[in-house]
matplotlib code that plots the C-alpha trace (Angstrom):
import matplotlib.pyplot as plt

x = [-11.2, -9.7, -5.9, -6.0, -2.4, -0.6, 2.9, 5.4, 2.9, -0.7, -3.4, -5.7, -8.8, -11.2, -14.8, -15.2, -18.1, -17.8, -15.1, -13.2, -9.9, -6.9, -3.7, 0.0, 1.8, 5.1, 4.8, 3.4, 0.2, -3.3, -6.1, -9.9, -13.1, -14.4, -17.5, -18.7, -21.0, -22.4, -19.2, -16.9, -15.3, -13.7, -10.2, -8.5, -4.5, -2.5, 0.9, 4.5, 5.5, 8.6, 6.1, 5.0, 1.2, 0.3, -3.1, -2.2, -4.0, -1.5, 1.6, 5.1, 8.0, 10.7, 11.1, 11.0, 14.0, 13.5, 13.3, 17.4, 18.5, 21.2, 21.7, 18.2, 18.9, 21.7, 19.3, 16.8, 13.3, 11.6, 8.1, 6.4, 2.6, 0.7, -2.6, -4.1, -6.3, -3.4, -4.4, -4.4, -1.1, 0.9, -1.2, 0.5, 3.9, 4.1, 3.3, 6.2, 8.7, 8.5, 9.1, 12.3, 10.4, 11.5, 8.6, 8.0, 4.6, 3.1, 0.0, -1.0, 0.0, 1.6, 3.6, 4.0, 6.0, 8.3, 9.2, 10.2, 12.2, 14.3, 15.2, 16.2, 13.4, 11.5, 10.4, 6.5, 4.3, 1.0, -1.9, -4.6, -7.0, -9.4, -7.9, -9.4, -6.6, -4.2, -6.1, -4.7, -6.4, -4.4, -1.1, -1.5, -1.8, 1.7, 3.6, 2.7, 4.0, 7.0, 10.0, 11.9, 8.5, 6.9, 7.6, 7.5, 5.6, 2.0, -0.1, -3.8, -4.5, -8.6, -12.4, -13.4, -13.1, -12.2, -14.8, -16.3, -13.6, -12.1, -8.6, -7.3, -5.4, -2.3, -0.4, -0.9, -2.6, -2.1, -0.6, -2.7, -5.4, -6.1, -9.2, -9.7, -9.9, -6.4, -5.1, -1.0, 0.3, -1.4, 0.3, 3.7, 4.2, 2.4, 5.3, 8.0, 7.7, 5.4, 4.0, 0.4, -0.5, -4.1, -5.1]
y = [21.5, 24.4, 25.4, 27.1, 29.0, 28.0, 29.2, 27.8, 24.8, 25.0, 22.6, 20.6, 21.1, 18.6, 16.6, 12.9, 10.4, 6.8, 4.8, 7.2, 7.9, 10.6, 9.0, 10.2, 8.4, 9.2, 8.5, 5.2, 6.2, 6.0, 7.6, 6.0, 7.7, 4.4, 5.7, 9.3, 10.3, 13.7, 13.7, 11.3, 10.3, 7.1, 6.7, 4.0, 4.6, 2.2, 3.1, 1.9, 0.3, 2.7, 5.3, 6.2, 6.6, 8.6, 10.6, 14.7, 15.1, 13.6, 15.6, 15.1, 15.7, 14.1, 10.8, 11.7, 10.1, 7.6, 9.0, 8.6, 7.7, 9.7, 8.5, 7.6, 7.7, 4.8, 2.4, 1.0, -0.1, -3.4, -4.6, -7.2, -6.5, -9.6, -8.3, -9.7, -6.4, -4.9, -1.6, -1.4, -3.2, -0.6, 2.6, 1.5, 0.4, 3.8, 5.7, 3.5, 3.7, 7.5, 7.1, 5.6, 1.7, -1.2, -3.3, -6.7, -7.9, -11.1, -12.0, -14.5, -16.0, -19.4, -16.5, -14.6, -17.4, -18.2, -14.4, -14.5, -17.9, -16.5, -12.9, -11.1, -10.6, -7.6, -4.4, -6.0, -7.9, -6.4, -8.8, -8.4, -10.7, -11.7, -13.4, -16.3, -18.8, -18.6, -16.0, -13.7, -16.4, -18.9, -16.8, -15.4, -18.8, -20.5, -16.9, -17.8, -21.7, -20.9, -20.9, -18.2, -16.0, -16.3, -12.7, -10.5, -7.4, -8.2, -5.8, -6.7, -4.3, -5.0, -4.2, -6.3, -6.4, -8.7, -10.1, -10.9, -13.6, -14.6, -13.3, -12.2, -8.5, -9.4, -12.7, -15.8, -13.0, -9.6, -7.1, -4.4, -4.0, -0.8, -0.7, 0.0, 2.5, 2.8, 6.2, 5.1, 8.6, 6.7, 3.7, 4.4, 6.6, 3.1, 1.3, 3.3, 6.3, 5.0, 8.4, 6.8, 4.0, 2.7, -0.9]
z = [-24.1, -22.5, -20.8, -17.4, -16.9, -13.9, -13.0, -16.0, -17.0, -18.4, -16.7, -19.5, -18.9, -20.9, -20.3, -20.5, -20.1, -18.7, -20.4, -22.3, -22.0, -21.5, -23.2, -22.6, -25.7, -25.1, -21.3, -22.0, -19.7, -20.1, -17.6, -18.4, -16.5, -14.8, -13.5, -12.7, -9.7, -8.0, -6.2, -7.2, -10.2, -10.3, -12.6, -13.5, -14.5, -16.6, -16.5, -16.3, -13.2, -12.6, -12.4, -9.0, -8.2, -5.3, -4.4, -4.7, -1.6, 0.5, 1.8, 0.1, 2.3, 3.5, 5.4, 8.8, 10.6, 13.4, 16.6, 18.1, 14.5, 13.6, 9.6, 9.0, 5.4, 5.2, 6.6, 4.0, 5.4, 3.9, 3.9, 2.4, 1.0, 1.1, -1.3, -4.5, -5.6, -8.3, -7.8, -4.1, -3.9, -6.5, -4.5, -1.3, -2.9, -4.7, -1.3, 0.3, -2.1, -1.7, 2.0, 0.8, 2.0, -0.2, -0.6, -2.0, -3.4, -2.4, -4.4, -1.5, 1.8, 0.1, -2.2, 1.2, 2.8, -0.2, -0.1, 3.3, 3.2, 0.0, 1.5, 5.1, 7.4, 6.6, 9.4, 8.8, 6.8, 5.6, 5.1, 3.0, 5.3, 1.9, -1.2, -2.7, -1.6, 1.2, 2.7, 5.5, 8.2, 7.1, 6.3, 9.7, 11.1, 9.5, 10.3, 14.3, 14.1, 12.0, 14.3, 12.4, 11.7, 14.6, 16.3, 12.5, 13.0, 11.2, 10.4, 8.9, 6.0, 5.1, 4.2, 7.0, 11.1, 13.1, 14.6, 11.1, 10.2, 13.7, 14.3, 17.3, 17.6, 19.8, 20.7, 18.3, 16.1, 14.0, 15.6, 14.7, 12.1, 9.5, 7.5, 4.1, 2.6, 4.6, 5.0, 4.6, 6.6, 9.2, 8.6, 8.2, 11.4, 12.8, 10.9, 11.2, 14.0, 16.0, 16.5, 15.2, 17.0, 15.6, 16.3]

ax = plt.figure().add_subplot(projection="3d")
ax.plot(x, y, z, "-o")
ax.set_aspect("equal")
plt.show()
């Protein structure tokens, strides 16, 4: 275990094999080495849920205001996340929240469509396309008959294309799809500036 001196804090430096662990007691988190490879070294983080997650490689600044908004800070942005991996969902939640997006977490499209009858209608939906039940096929599907749902912004967040599980990209379908691993810069100015456009 070394300490490598940077500015007013001290970096820990220490070596870990498969399965062990870095615990933070008093911040109630725990960082365990899932598996290690030439290049990659997979972590899994338990932590609280009022602690934000995000990847360091990714840029923190300030919510960009929407183009012609003059207060973009009084309005408050809502999405619901229609995924049942864990981690994915609180990666992407964390990444929102910081963007100032309120986001509710749907574990699966019947979950999805209670969310939406009990609340306002939210900017988007993003949907996981594979869960075990109530998939994103068949979430997709009641979102376009429902009278009141019928024109929400959907977004297809996914491992797989298209093609591979037959839903259309435009009317009666999503309205644009972002593979995993999803790069969420990408798809918030998709969301929200509309400076990205990726289908």
């Amino acid at each position: 275990m070394t300490t490598a001196q940077g500015g007013n804090s001290a970096m820990l430096v220490i070596s870990r094999k498969n399965d062990e662990t870095v615990q933070f007691p008093d911040l109630g988190i725990e960082v365990r080495v899932v598996k290690t490879g030439a290049s990659k070294v997979r972590l899994g983080i338990d932590a609280p849920s009022d602690i934000a997650i995000v990847r360091g490689e990714l840029p923190r600044h300030e919510t960009p205001k929407l183009m012609g908004e003059e207060n973009a800070s009084s309005i408050r942005r809502r999405v619901v996340l229609v995924e049942d991996n864990l981690n994915e969902a609180r990666l992407l939640t964390s990444y929102l929240k910081l963007k100032d997006v309120d986001v509710e977490v749907a574990g699966n499209g019947a979950e999805a469509l209670e969310t939406l009858e009990s609340g306002p209608l939210p900017d988007a939906v993003l949907l996981d396309m594979q869960m075990p039940k109530f998939d994103g096929c068949w979430t997709i599907r009641q979102l376009r008959k429902h009278p009141t749902f019928s024109s929400l912004q959907v977004i297809a967040v996914t491992g797989s294309n298209p093609n591979e599980i037959g839903v259309t990209i435009g009317a009666g379908g999503v309205d644009s799809w972002f593979p995993k691993p999803l790069n969420p810069e990408h798809l918030y100015a998709h969301l929200f500036s509309k400076r990205v456009a990726l289908a």
